[in-house]
C-alpha positions as CSV (number, residue, x, y, z in Angstrom):
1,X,38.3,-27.6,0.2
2,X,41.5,-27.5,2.2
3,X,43.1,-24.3,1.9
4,X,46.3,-23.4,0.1
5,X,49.0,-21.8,2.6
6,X,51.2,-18.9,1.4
7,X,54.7,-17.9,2.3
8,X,55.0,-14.8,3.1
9,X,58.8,-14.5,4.6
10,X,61.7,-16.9,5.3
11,X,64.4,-15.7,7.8
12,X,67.0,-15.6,6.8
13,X,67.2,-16.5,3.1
14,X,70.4,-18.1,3.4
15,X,71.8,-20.7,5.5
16,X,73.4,-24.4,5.7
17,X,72.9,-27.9,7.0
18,X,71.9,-27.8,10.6
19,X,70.9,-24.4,10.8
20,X,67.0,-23.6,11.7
21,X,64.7,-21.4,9.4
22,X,61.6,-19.3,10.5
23,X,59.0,-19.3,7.8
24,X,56.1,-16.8,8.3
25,X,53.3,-17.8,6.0
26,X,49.2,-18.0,6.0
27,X,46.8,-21.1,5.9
28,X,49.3,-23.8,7.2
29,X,46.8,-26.0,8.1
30,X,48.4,-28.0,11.1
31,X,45.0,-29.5,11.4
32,X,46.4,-33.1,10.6
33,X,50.4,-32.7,11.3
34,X,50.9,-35.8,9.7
35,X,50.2,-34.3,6.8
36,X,52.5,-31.0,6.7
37,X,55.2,-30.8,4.8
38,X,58.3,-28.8,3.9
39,X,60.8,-28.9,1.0
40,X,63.7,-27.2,0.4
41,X,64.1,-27.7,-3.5
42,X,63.2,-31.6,-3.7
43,X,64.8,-32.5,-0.1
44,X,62.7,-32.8,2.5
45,X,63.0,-30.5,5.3
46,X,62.4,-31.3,9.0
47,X,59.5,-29.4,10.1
48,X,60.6,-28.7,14.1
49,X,57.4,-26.9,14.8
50,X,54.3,-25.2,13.1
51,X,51.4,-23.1,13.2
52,X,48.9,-21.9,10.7
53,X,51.2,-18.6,10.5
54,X,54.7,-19.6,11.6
55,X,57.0,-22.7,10.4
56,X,60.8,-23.8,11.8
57,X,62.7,-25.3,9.4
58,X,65.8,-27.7,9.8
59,X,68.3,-27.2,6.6
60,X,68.9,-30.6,5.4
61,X,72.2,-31.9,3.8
62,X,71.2,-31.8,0.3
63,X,71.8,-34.0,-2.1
64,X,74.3,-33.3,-4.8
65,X,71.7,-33.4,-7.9
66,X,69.7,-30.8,-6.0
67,X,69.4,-26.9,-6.7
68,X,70.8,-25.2,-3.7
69,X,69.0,-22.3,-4.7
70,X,65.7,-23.8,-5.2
71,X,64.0,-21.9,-2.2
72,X,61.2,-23.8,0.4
73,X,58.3,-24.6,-0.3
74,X,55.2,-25.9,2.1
75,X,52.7,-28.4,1.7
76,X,49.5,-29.5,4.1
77,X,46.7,-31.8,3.5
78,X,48.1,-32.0,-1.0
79,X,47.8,-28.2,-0.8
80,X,51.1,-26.8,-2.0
81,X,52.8,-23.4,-1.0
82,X,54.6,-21.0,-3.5
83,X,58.4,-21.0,-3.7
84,X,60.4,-18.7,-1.4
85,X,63.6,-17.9,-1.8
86,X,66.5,-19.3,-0.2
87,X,69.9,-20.7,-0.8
88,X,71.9,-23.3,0.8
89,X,75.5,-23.0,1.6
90,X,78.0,-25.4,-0.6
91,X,79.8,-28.0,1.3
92,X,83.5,-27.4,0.0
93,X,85.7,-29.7,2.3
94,X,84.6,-31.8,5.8
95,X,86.4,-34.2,8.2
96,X,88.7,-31.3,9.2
97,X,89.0,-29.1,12.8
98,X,88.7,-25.7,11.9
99,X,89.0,-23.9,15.4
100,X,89.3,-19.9,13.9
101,X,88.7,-18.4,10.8
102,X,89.5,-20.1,7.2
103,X,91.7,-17.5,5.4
104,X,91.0,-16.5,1.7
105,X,94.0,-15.6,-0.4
106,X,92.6,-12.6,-3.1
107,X,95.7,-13.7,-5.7
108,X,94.7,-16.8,-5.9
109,X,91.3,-17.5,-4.6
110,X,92.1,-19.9,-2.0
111,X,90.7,-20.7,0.3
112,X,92.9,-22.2,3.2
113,X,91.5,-24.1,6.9
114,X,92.9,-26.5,9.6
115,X,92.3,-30.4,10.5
116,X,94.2,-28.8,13.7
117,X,93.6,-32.0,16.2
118,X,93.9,-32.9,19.4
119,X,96.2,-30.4,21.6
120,X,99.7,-31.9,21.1
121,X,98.6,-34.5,18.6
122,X,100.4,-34.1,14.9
123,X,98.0,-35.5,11.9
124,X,99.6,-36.2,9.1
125,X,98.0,-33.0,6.9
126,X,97.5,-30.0,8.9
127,X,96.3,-27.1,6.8
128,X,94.2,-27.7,3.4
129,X,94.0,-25.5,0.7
130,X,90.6,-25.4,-1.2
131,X,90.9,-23.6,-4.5
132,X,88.1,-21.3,-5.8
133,X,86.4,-24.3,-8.1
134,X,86.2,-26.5,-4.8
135,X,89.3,-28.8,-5.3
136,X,90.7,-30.0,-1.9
137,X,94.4,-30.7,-1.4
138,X,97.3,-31.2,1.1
139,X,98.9,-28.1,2.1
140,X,101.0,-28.4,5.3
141,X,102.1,-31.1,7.8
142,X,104.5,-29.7,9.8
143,X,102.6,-27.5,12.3
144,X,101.5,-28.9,14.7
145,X,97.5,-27.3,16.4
146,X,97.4,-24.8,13.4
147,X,94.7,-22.5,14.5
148,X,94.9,-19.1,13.3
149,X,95.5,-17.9,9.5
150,X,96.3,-14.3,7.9
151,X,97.7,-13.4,4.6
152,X,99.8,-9.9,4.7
153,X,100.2,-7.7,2.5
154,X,102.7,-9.4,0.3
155,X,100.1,-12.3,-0.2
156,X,102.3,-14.7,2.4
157,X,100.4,-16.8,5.0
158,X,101.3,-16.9,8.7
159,X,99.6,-19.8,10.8
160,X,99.6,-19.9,14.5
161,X,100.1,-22.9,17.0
162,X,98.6,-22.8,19.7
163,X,100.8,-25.9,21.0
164,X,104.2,-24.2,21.0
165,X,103.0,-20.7,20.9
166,X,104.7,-19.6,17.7
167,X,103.3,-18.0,14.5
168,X,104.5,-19.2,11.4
169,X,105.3,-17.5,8.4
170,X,104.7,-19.5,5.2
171,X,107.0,-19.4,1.9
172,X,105.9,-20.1,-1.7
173,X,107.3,-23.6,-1.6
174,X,105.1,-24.4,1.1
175,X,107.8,-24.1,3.8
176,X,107.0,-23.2,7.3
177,X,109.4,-21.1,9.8
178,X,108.7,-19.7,13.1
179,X,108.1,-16.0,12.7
180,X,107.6,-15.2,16.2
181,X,108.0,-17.8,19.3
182,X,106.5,-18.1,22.7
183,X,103.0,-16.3,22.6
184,X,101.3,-18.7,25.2
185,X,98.2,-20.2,23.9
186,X,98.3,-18.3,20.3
187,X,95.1,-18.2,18.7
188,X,93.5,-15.8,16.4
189,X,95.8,-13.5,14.1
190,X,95.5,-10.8,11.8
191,X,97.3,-7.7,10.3
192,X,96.0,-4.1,10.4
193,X,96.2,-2.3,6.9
194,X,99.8,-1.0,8.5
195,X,101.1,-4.4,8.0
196,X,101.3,-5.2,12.1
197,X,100.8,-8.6,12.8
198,X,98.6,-8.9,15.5
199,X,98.4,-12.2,18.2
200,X,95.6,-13.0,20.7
201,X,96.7,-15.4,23.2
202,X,93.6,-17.0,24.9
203,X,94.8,-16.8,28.1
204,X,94.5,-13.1,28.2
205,X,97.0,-11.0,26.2
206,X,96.9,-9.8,22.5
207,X,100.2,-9.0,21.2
208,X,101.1,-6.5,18.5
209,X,104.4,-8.0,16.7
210,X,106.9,-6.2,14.8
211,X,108.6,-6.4,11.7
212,X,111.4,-8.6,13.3
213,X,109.0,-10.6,14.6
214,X,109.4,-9.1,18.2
215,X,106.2,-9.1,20.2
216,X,104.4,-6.6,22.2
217,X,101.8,-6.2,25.2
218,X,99.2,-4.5,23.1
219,X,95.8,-5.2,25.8
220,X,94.7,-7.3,28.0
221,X,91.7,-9.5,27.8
222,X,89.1,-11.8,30.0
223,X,90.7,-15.5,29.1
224,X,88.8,-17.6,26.9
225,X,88.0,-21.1,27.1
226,X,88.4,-21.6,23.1
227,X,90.3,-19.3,21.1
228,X,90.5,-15.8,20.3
229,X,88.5,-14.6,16.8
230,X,90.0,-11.1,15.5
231,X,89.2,-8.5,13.1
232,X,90.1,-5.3,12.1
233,X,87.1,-2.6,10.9
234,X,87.6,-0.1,8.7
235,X,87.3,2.7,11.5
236,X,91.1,1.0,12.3
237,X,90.1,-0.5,15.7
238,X,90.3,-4.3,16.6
239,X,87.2,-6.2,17.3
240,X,87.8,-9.3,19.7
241,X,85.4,-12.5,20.5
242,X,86.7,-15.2,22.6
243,X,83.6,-17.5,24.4
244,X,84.0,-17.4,28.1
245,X,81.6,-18.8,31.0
246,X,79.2,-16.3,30.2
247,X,76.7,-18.2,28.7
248,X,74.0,-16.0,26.5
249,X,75.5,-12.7,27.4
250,X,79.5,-12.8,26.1
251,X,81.3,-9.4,25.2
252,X,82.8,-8.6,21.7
253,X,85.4,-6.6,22.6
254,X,86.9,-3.4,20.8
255,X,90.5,-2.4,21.6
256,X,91.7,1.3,20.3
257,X,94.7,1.9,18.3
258,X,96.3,2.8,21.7
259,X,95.5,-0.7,23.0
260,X,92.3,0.8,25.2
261,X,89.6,-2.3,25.7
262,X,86.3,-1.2,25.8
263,X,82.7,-3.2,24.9
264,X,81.4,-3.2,22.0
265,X,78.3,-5.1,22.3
266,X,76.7,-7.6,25.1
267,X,74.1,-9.8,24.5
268,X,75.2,-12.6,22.3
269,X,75.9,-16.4,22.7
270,X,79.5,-17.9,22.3
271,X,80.7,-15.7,20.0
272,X,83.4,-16.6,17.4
273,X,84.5,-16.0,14.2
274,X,84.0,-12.5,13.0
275,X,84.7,-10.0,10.0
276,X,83.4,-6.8,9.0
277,X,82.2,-5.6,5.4
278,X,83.4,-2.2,3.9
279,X,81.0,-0.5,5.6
280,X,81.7,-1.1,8.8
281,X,79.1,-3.8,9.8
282,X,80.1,-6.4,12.2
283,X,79.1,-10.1,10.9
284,X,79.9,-12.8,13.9
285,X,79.0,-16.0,14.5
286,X,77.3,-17.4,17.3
287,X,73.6,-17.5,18.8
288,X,70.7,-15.3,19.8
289,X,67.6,-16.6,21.3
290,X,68.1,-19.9,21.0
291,X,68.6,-19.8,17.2
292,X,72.3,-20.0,15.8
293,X,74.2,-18.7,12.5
294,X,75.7,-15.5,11.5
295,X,74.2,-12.4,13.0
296,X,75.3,-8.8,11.4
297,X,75.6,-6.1,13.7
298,X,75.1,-2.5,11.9
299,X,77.7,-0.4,12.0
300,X,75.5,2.5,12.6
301,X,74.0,0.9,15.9
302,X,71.3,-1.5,16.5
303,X,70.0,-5.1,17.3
304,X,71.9,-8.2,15.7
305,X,69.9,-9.5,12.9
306,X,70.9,-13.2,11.7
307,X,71.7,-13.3,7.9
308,X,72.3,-17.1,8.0
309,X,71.4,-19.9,10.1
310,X,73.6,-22.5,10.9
311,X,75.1,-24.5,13.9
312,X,78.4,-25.1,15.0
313,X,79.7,-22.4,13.9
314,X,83.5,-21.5,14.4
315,X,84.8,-19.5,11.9
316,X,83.8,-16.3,9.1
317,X,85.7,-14.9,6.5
318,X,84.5,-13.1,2.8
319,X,86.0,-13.6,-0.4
320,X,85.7,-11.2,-3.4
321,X,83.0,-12.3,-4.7
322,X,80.0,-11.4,-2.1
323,X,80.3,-15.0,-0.4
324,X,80.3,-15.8,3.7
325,X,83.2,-18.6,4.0
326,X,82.1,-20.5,6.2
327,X,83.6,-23.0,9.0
328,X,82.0,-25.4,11.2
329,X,84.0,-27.6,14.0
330,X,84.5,-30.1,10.9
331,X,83.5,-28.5,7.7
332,X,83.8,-25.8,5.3
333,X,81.0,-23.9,3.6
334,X,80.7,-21.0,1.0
335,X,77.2,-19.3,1.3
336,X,76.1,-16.0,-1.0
337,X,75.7,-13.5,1.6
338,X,76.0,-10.3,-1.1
339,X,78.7,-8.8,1.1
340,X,81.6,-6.7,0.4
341,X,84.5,-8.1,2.7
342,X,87.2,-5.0,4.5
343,X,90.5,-6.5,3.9
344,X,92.8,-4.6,6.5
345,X,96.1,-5.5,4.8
346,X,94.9,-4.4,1.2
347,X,94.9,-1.1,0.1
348,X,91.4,0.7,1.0
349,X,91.3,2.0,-2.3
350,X,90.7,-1.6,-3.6
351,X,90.0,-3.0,-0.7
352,X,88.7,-6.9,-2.1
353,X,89.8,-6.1,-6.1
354,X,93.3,-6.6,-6.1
């Protein structure tokens, strides 16, 4: 009698479509390969490769009647496996181009990404707001390459271009002015928990701007051949990804409150979006060994461990309820990741309850 395989451990418990899973289990009989199956819920999962102890796992798009909690299961030669646990990200909005971080709005609980387009090109709906039960509508049309998001600490959302260079502040009627002109290629944004807006042009500078909107040389950076990703930890330094040509070994930099760069960890693949939790660990997506998703980096030192797996990965941002926010170079996810998100620009003291 053919024996029954057992799941031991699924890393990581959490990802989305695209992303690979390692399964560790016992008595996968690979035997017949024809025969070997996985599930995640009632979808069938690809099985990329398999041994009688260890399983890879492609995430499937799953259909809309299935349980996205439902875990994986195994099956070789009618022999099933238990359940495991394991949850699949929700698809909240695709056909867009995300190129930095989605920006979640704590009042409201927006969520708000790009269809940013080809450099130069204006589409006729720029920025989309998703609202917290998963409604998509229109938002803005009027920038043109919207890349970078940030709420202050007023609740009002700056965009950046990085066509013209400007950053954009945005009133409650949906109204768009230039803020600040003329930052080259301006990419990534966010403000420290002072209120300072802060800019990373791609090309090499990140500027620290005023409230008049007047910019300043805060450092200087290695230019990056997609945008700048920024974050602020709760230690009150800036944390900076932008992918360069160095292939599996890119730098996440750290820049001081006096503008002093410094690494802050080497070793990982085409890093992008990035966030921290109130603790002070580092979550960032990009890739590791060949497998992809978002890998956490303690804040007490360490090797990256990757908490979800998914590919195409662009964008990371938490909202207040323990979710990843996810964005892809077309899509937007929401995935249970348990975390507590640092929000710079609220008050530490409720830091993600406001």
């Amino acid at each position: 009698m053919a024996l029954k395989p057992q799941i031991s451990h699924v890393h990581p418990q959490v990802g989305i479509p695209g992303g690979e899973v390692i399964v560790t289990c016992q008595d996968f009989d690979t035997s017949n390969f024809t025969q070997c199956q996985a599930f995640i819920g009632s979808t069938r999962a690809r099985i990329i490769s398999a041994s009688t102890t260890r399983v890879v796992i492609g995430i499937p798009e799953i259909s809309a009647d299935d349980d996205l909690s439902a875990g994986i299961r195994l099956k070789a030669n009618h022999q099933e496996s238990n359940v495991a646990a394991f949850h699949v990200g929700a698809l909240l909005a695709s056909d867009l181009h995300p190129v930095a971080n989605p920006a979640f709005d704590p009042d409201s609980g927006n969520i708000y990404t790009t269809l940013s387009g080809a450099r130069g090109k204006k589409v006729e709906v720029s920025v989309w707001k998703i609202s917290s039960s998963g409604k998509v509508s229109k938002f803005l049309s009027d920038i043109i390459n919207p890349t970078g998001l940030a709420f202050d600490q007023e609740g009002t959302l700056y965009i950046s271009s990085r066509y013209d260079g400007n950053v954009y502040r945005v009133s409650p009627f949906s109204e768009s002015e230039a803020f600040v002109r003329d930052l080259g290629v301006a990419t990534g944004i966010i403000f420290n928990r002072k209120g300072e807006l802060f800019v990373g042009d791609r090309q090499g500078i990140v500027y620290r701007i005023d409230e008049l909107g007047k910019a300043h040389k805060f450092a200087m950076l290695e230019p990056s051949v997609a945008a700048y990703h920024l974050a602020f930890s709760p230690n009150g330094n800036l944390y900076v990804t932008g992918p360069t040509t160095g292939g599996s070994r890119e730098v996440i930099s750290e820049i001081t409150l006096e503008g002093e760069v410094k690494p802050f960890h080497i070793g990982l693949g085409r890093p992008q979006g990035l966030a921290f939790d109130t603790d002070g660990n580092l979550y960032v997506a990009a890739s590791l060994d060949g497998l992809r998703g978002i890998f956490k980096i303690p804040a007490a030192g360490g090797s990256p461990e990757r908490v979800l797996a998914g590919n195409n990965l662009v964008g990371l941002a938490f909202d207040d309820q323990g979710n990843a926010l996810l964005t892809t170079t077309g899509e937007v996810y929401r995935a249970p990741l348990g975390v507590k998100g640092y929000m710079p620009w609220l008050d530490e003291s409720d830091s993600m309850t406001r």
